[in-house]
Rosetta silent file (secondary structure, phi, psi, omega in degrees, C-alpha in Angstrom):
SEQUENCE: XXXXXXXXXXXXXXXXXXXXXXXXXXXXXXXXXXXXXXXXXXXXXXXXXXXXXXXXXXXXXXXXXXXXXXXXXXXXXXXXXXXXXXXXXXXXXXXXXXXXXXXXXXXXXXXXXXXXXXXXXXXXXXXXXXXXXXXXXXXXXXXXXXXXXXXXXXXXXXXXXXXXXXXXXXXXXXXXXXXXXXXXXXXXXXXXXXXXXXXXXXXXXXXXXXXXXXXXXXXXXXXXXXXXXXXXXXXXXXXXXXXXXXXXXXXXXXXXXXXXXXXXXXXXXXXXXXXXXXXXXXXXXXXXXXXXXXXXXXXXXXXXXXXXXXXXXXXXXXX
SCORE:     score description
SCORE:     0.000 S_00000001
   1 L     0.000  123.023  158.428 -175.419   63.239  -22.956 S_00000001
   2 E   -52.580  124.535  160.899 -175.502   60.775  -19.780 S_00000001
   3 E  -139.368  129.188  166.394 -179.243   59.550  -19.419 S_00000001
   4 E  -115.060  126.447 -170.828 -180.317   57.111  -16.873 S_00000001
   5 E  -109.578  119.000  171.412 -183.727   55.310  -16.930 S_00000001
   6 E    49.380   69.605 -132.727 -185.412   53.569  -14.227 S_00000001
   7 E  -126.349  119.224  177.159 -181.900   52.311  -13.035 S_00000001
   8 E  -111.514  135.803 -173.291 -182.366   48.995  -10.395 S_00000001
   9 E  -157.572  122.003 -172.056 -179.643   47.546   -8.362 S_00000001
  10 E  -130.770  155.347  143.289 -180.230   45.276   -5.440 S_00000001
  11 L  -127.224   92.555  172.595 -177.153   43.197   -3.524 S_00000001
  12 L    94.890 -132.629 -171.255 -178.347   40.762   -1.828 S_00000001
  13 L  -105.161   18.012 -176.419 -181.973   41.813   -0.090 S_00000001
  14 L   -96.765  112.828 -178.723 -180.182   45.418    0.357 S_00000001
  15 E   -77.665  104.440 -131.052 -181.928   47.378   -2.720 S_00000001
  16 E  -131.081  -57.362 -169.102 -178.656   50.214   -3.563 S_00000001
  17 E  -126.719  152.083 -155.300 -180.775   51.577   -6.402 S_00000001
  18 E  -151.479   87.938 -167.567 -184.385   52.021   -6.452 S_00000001
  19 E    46.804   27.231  173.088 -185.571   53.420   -9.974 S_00000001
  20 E   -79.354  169.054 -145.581 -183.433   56.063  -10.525 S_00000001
  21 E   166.009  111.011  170.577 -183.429   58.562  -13.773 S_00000001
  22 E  -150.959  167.957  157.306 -181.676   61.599  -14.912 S_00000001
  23 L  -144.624  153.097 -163.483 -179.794   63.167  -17.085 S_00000001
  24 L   -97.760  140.017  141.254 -176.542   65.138  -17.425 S_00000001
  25 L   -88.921  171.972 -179.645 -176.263   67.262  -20.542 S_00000001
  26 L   -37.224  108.455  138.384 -174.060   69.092  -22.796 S_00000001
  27 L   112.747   41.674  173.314 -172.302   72.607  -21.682 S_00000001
  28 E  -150.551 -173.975 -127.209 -172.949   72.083  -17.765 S_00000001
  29 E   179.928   88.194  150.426 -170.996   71.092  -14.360 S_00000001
  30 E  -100.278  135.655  168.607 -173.808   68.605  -12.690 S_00000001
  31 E   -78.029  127.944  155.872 -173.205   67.759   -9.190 S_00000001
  32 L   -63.561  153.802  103.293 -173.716   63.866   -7.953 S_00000001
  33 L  -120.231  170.238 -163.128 -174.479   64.441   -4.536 S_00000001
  34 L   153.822  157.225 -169.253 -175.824   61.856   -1.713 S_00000001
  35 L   -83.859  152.434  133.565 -174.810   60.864    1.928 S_00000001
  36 L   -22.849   91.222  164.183 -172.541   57.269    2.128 S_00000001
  37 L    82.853   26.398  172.239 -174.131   54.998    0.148 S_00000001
  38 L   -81.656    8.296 -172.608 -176.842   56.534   -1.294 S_00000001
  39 L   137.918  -39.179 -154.293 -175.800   55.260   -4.656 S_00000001
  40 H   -69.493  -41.013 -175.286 -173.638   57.570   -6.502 S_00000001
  41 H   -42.931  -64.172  166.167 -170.617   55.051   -6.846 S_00000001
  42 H   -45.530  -32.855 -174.752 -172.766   52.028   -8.427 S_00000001
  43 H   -57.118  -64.562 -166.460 -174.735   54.819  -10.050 S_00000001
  44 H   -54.179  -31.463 -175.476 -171.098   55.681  -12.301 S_00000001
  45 H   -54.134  -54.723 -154.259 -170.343   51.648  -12.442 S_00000001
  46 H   -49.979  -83.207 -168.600 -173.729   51.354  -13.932 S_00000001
  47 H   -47.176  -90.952 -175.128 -173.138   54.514  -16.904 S_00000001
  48 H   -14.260  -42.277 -176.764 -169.245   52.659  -17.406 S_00000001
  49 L    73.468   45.825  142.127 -170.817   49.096  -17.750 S_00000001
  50 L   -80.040    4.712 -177.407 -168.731   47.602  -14.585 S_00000001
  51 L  -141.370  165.479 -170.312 -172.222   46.542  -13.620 S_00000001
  52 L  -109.904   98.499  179.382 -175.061   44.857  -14.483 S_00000001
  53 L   -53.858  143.745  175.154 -178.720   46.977  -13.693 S_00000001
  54 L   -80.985  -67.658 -150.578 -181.611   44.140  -11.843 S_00000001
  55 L  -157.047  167.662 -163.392 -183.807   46.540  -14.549 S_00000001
  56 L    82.116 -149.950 -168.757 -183.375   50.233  -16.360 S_00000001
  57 E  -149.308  136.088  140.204 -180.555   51.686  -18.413 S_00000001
  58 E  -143.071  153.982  177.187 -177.972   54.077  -18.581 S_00000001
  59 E  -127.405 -173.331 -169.756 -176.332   55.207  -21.943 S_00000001
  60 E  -134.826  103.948 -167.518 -174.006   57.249  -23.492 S_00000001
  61 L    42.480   50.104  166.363 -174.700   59.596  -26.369 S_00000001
  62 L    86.803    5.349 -179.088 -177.657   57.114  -26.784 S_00000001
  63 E  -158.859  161.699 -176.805 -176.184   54.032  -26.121 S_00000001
  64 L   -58.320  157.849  179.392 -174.417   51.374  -23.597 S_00000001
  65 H   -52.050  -47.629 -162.583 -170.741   51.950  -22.630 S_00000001
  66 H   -97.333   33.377  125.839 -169.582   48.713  -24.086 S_00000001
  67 H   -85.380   -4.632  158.933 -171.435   49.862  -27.266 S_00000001
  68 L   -65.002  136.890 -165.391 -168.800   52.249  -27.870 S_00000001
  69 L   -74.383  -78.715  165.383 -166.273   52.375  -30.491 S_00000001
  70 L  -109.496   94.432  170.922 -163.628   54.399  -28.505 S_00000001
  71 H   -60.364  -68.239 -179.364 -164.987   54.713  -25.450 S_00000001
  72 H   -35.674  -46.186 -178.053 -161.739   56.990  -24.027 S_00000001
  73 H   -77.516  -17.830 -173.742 -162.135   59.635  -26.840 S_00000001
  74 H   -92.745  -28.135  170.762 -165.549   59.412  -26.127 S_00000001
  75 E  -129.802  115.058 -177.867 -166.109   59.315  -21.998 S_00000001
  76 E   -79.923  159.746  169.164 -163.378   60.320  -19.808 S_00000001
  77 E  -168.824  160.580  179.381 -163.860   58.927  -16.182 S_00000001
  78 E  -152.018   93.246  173.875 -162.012   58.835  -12.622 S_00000001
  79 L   -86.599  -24.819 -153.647 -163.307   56.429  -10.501 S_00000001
  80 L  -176.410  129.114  163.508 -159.673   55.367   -8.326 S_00000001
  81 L   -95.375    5.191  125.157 -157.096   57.305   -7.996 S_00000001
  82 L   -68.147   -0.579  156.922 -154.819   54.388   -7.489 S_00000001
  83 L   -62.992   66.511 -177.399 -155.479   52.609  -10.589 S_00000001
  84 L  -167.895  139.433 -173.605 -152.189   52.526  -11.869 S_00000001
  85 L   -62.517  176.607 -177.927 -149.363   49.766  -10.992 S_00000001
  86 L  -101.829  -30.494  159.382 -147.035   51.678   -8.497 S_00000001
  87 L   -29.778  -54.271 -178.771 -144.093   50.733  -10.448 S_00000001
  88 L   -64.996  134.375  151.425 -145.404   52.605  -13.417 S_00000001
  89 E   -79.941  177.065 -172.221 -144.881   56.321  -14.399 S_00000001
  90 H   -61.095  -46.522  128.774 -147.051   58.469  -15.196 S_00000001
  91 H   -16.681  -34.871 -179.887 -146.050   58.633  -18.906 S_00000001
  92 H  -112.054   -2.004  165.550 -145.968   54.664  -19.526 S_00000001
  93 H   -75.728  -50.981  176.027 -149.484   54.319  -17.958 S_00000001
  94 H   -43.765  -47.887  169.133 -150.426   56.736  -20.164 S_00000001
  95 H  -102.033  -13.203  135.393 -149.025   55.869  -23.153 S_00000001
  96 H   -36.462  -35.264 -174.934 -150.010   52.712  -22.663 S_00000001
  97 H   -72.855  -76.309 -167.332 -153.865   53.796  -22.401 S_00000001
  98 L   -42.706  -11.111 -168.080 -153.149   56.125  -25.696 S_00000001
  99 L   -81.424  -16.231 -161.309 -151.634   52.938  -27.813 S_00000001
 100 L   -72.779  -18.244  175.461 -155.223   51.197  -27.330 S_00000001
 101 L  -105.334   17.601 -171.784 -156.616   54.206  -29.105 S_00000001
 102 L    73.391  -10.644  179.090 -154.576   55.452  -31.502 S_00000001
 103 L   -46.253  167.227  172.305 -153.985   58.333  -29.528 S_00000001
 104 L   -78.776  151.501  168.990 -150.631   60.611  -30.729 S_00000001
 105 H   -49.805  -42.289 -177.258 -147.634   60.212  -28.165 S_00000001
 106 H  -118.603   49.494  149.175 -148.201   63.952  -28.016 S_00000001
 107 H   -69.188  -73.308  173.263 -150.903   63.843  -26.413 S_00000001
 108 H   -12.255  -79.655 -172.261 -149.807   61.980  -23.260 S_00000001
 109 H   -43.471  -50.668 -169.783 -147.084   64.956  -22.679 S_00000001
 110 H   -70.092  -11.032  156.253 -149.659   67.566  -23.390 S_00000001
 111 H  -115.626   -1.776  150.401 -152.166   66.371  -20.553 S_00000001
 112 H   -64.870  -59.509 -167.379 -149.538   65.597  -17.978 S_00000001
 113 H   -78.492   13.824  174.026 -148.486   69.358  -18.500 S_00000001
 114 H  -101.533  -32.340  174.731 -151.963   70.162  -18.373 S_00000001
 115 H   -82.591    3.129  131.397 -152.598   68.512  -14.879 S_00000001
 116 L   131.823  -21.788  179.614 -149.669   69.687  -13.730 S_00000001
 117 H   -71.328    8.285  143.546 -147.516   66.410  -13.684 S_00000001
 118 H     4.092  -62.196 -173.975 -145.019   67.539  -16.323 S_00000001
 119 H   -68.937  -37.594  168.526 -141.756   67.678  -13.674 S_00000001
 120 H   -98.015   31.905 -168.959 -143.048   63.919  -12.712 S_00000001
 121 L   -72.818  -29.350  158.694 -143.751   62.207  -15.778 S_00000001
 122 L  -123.036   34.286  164.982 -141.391   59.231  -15.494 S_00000001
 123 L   -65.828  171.451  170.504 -141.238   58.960  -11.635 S_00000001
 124 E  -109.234  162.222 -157.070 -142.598   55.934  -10.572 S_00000001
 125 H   -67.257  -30.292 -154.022 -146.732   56.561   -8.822 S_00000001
 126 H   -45.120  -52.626 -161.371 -145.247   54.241   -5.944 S_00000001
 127 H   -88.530    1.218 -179.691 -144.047   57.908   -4.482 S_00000001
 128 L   -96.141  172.597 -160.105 -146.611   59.665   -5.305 S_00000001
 129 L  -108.044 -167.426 -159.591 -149.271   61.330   -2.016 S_00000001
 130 H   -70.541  -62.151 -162.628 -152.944   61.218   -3.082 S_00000001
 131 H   -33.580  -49.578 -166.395 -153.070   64.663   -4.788 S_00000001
 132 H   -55.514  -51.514  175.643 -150.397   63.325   -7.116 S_00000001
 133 H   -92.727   -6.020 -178.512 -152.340   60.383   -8.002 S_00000001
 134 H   -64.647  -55.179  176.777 -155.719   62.139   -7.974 S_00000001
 135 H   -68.064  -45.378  140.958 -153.949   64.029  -11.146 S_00000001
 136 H    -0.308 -111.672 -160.611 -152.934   61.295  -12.572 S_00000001
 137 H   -59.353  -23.038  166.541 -156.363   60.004  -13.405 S_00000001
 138 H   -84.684   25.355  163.241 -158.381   63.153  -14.325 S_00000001
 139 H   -81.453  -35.523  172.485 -154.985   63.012  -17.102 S_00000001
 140 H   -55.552  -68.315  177.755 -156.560   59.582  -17.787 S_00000001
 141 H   -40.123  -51.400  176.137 -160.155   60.951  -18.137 S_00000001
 142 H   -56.314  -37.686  164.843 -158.506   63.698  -20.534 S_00000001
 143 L    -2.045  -87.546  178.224 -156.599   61.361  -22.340 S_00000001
 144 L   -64.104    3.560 -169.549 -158.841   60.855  -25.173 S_00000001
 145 L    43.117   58.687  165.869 -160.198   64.514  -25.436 S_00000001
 146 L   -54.502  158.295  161.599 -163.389   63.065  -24.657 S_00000001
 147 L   -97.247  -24.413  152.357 -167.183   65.009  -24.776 S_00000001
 148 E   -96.603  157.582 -168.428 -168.100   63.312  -21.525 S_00000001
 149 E  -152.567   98.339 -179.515 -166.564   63.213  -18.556 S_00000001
 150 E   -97.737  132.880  173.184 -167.527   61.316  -14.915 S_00000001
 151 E  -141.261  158.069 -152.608 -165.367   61.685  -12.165 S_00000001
 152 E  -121.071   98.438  175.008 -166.177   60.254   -8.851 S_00000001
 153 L    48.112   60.504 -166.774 -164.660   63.026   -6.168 S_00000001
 154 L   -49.342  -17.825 -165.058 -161.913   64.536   -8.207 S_00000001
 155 L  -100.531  -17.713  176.517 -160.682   67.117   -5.184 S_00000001
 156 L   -25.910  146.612 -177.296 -159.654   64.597   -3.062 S_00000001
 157 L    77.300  -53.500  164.722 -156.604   64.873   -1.869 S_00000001
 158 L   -45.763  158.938 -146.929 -155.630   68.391   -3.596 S_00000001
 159 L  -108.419 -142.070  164.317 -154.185   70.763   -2.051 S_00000001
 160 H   -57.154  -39.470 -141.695 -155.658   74.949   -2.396 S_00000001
 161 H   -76.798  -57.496  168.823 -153.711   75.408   -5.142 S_00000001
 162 H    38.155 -113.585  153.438 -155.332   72.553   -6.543 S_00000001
 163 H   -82.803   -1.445  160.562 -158.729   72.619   -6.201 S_00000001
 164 H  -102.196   10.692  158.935 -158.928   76.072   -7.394 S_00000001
 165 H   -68.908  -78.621 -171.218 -157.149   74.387  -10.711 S_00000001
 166 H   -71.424  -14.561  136.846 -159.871   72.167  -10.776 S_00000001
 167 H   -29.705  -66.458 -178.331 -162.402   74.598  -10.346 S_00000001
 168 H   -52.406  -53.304 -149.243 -161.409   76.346  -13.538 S_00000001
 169 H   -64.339  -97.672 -110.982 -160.670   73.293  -15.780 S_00000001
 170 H   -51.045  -57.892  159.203 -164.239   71.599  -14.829 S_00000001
 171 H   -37.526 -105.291 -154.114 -165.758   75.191  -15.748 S_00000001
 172 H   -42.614  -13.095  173.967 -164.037   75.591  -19.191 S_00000001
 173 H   -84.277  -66.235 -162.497 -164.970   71.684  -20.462 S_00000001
 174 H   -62.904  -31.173  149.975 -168.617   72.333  -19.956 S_00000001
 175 H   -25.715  -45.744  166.015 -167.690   75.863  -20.788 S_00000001
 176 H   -77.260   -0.027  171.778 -166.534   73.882  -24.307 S_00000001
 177 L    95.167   18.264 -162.382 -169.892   72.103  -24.778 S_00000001
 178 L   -89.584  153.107  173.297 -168.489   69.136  -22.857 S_00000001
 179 E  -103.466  142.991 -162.769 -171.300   67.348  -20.243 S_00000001
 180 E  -131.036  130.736  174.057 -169.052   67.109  -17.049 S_00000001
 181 E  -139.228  114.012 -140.769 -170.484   65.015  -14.361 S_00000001
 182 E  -111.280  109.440  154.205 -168.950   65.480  -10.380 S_00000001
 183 E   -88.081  157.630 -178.787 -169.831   63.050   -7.421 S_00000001
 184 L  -176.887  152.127  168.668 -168.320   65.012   -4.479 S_00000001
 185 L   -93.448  -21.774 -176.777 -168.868   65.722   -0.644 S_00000001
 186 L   -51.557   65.434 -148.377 -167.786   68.969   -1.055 S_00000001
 187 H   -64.920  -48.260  174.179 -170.455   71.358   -0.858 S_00000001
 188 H   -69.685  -29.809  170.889 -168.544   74.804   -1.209 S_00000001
 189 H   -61.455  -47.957  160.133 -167.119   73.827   -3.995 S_00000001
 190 H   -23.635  -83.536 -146.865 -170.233   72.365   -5.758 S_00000001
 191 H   -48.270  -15.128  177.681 -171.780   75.567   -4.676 S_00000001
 192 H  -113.656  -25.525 -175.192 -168.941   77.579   -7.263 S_00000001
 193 H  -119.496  -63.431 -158.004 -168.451   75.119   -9.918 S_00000001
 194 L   -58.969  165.213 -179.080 -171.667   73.245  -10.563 S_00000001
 195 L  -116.934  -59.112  140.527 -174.398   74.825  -12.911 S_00000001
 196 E   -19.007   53.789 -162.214 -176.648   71.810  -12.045 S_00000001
 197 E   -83.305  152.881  166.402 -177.421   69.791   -8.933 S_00000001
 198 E  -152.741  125.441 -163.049 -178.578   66.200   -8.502 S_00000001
 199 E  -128.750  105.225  176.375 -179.125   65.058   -5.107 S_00000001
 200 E   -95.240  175.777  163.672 -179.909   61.197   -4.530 S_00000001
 201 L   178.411  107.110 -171.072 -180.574   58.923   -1.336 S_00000001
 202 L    97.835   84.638  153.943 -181.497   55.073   -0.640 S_00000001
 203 E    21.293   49.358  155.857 -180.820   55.219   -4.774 S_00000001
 204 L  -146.228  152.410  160.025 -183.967   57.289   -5.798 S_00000001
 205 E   -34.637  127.633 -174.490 -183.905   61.149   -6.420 S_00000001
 206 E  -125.466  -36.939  145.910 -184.274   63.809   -3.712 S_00000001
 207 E  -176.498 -174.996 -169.790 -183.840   66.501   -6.050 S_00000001
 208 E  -167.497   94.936  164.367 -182.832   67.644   -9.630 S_00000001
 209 E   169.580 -169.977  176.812 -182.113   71.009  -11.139 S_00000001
 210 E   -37.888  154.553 -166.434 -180.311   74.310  -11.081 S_00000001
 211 H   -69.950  -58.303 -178.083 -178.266   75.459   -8.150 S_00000001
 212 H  -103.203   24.519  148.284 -180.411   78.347   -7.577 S_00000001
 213 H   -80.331   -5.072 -178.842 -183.914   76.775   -8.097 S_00000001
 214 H   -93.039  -61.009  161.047 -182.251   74.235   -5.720 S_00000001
 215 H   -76.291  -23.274  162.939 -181.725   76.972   -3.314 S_00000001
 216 L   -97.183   37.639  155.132 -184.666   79.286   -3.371 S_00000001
 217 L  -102.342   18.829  141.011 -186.672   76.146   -2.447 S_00000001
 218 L  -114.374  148.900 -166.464 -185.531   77.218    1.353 S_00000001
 219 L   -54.016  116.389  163.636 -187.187   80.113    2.709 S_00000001
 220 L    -6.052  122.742  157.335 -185.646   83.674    2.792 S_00000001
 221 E   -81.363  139.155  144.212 -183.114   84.793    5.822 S_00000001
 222 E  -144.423  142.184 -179.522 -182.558   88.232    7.231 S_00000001
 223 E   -85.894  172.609  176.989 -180.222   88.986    9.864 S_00000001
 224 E  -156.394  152.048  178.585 -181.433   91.801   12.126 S_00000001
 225 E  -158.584  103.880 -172.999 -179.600   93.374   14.475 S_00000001
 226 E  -135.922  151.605  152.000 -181.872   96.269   16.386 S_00000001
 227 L   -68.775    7.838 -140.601 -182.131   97.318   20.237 S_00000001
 228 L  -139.887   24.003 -169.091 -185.997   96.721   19.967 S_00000001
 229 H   -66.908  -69.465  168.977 -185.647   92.824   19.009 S_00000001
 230 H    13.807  -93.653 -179.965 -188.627   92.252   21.651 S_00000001
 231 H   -38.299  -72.022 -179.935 -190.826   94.418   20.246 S_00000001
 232 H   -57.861  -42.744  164.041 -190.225   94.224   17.035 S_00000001
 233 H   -35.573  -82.031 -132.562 -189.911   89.971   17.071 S_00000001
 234 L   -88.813   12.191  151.902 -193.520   89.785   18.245 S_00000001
 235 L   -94.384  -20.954  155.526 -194.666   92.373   15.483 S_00000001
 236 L   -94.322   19.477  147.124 -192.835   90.000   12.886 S_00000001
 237 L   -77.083  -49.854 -173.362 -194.329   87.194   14.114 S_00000001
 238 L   -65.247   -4.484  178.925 -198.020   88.729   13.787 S_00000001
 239 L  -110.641   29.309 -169.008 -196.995   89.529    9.987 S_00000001
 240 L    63.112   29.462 -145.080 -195.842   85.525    9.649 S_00000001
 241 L  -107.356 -174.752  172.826 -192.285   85.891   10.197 S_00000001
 242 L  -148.946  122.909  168.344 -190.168   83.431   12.411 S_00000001
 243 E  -124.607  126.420 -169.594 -187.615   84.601   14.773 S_00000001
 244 E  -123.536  146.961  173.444 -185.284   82.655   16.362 S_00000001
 245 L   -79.220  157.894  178.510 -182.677   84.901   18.887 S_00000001
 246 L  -143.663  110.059 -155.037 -179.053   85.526   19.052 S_00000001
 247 L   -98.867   21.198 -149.079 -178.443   87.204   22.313 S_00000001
 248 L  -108.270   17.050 -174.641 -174.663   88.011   21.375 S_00000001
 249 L   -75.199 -158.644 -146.966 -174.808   91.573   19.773 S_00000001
 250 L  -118.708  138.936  170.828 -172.713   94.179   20.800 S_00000001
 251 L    46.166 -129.504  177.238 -174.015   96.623   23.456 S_00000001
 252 L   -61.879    1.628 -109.948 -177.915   97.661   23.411 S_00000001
 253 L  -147.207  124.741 -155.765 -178.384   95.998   20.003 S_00000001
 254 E  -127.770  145.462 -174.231 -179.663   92.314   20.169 S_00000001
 255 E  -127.914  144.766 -150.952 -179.581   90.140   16.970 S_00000001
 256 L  -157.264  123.638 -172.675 -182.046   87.543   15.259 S_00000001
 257 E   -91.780  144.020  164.127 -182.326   85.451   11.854 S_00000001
 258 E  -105.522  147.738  172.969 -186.033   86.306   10.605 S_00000001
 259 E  -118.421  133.117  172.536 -187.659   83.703    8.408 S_00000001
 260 L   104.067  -11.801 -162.407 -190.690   84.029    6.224 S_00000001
 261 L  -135.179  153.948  166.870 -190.302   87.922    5.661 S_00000001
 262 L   -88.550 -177.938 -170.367 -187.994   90.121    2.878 S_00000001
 263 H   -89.901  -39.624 -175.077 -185.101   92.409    4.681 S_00000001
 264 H   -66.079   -8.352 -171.928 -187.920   95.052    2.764 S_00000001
 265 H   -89.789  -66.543 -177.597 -190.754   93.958    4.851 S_00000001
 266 H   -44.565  -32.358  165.310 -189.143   93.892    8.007 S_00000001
 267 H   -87.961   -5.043  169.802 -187.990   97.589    7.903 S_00000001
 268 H  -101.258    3.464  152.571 -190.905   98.683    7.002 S_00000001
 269 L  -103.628   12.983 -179.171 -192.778   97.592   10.031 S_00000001
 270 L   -95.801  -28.419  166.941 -190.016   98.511   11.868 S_00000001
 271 L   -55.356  -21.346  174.945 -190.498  102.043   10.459 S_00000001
 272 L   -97.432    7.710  154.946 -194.292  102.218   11.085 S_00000001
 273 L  -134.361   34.020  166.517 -193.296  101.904   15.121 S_00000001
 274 L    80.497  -19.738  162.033 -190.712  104.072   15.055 S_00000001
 275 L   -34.216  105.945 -145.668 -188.084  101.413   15.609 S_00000001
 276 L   -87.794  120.518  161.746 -184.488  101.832   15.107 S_00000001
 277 L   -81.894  132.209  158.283 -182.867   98.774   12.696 S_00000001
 278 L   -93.943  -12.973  175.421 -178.903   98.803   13.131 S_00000001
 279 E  -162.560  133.813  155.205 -178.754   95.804   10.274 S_00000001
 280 E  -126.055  107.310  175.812 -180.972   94.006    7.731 S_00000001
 281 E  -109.046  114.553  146.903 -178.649   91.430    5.934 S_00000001
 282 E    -9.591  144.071  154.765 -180.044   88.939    3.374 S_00000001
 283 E  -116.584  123.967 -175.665 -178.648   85.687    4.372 S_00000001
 284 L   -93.049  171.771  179.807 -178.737   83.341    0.916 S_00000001
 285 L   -91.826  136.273  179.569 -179.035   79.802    1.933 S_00000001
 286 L  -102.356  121.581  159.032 -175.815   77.510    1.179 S_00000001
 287 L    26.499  -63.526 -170.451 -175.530   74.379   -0.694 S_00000001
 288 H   -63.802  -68.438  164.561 -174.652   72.527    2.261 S_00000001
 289 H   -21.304  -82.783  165.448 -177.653   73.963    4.383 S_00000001
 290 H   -50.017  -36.813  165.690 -179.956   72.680    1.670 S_00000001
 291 H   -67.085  -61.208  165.906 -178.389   69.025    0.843 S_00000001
 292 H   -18.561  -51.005 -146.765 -178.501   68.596    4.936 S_00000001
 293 H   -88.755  -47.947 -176.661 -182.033   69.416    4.990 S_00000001
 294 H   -45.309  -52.726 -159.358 -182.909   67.124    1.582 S_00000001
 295 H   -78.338  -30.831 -173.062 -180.803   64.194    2.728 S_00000001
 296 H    -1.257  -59.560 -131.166 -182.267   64.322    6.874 S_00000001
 297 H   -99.482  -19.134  175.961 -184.499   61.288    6.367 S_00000001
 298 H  -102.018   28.960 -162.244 -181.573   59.722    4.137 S_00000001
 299 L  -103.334  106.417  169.760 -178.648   59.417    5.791 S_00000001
 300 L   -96.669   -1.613  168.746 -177.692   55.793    6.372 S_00000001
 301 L  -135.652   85.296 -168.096 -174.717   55.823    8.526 S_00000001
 302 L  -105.782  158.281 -149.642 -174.952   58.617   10.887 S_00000001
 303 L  -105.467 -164.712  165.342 -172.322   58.883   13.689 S_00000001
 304 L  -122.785  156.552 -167.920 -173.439   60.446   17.521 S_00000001
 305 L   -80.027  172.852  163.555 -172.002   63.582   18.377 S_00000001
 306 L  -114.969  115.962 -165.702 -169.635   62.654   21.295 S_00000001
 307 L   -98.806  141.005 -166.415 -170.487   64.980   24.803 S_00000001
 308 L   -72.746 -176.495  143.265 -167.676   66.312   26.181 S_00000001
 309 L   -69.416  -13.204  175.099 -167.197   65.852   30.437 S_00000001
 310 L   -91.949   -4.562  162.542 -167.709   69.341   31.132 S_00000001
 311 L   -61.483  -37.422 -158.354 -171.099   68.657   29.014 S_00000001
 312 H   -87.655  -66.641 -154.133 -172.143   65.733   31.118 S_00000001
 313 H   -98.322   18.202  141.521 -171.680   67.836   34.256 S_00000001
 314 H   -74.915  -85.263 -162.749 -173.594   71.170   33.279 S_00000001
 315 H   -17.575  -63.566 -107.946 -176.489   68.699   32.282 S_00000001
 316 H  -100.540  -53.339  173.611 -176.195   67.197   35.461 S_00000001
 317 H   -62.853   -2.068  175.281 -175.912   70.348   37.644 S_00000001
 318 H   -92.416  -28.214 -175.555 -179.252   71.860   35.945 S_00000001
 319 L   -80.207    0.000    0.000 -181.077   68.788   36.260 S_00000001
């Protein structure tokens, strides 16, 4: 188990971590998530002991990193995918790592041919594109058949084929009782492989639990799609609903996400005025949709949209 306590980190008078505390456990896929520079990187230094905490903890099975015995059979990690001379193959990095542990030689072959580098194994990394080295290093994390495992945005680089590799394997280690713990921007993917979310920003917690108590804290969607939106909107307002329009349906038939209402509510007050519904779709809320909404207030380096010239010169003709 990962646990972090009260976790402090200041550089310079810029405060990077601000009491944070969680923990990842055994036989689950938690998602890191945060905006640029909300933490998670220092957060991983922190559990690894590249860093020194202003005040908290984080351990490892109960204790600091650099209280481990074998740390590699014990924590796998992928921090840099470019941590490896360029010179080097994949194979003499490798077996290099395994001599510090005692690993067997045939290991090294048997997690190259599990990540897929098998055909490169004594190229040298100089040639290899990001994907290449991306595998590389969760073969490092694997290395030691560890029970933990951190890796700090593992799909970079991959290509489909990939990342739907690294879907599975992530699944089947926690699947194996392993605690697997994923920083990542990648929201659909979180949204298929985590069991877990953890969402930080300005280094304190914004939220922390299951994916879908993490999503059915935004309200219920239904799409509607009726010729009667009129009507019926301002009878599923007076029953608390929220309708915001979508004027784009198809013929008579006008369409609108309702908020605040079931799909079950909504037809039956369209049935007590006689109203015809052509669609009531659920909508669930996605991953992304909710981390957006969490992070709003935390986002420290947000860009501006850029307006096009034929933007500037609608505006201009309206004003």
């Amino acid at each position: 188990m990962i646990e972090v306590g009260g976790l402090v980190k200041s550089y310079g008078a810029r405060r990077v971590l601000d009491g944070l505390s969680f923990t990842a456990v055994p036989g689950r896929v938690t998602a890191f998530l945060g905006p640029n520079g909300a933490g998670k990187s220092t957060t991983l230094r922190m559990i690894l002991g590249l860093g020194t905490p202003d005040a908290g903890h984080a351990l490892v099975h109960g204790v600091p990193y650099a209280a481990l015995r074998d740390p590699l059979r014990t924590v796998g990690a992928l921090l840099d995918a470019s941590a490896c001379h360029p010179a080097r193959s994949p194979h003499a990095h490798l077996r290099w790592l395994a001599r510090t542990h005692r690993i067997p030689r045939e290991r090294v072959t048997e997690v190259l041919d599990l990540v897929g580098l098998g055909p490169a194994a004594r190229r040298p990394v100089r040639g290899f594109s990001l994907g290449m080295r991306q595998r590389l290093g969760i073969a490092v994390a694997l290395l030691g058949d560890p029970g933990t495992l951190l890796l700090d945005e593992p799909m970079n680089g991959l290509d489909p084929e990939g990342i739907q590799w690294l879907r599975g394997l992530l699944r089947a280690l926690a699947d194996e009782g392993r605690t697997v713990l994923v920083s990542s921007h990648l929201m659909r993917e979180m949204a298929v492989t985590a069991d877990h979310v953890l969402v930080i920003g300005r280094g304190r917690v914004l939220a922390d639990g299951s994916l879908a108590s993490l999503l059915a804290t935004d309200p219920p969607a239904v799409r509607l799609v009726t010729p009667r939106l009129h009507e019926l909107a301002g009878a599923l307002r007076t029953e608390g609903g929220q309708v915001a329009y979508d004027e784009t349906g198809e013929g008579t038939a006008r369409q609108a996400v309702v908020t605040g209402l079931t799909a079950a509510r909504i037809g039956d007050i369209a049935a007590r005025n006689a109203w015809s519904v052509h669609e009531l779709t659920p909508l669930r809320p996605s991953l992304e949709e909710t981390y957006l909404r969490l992070t709003a207030e935390a986002v420290e380096y947000r860009a501006t949209t850029p307006v096009s010239p034929s933007t500037r010169q609608e505006a201009a003709v309206h004003a």
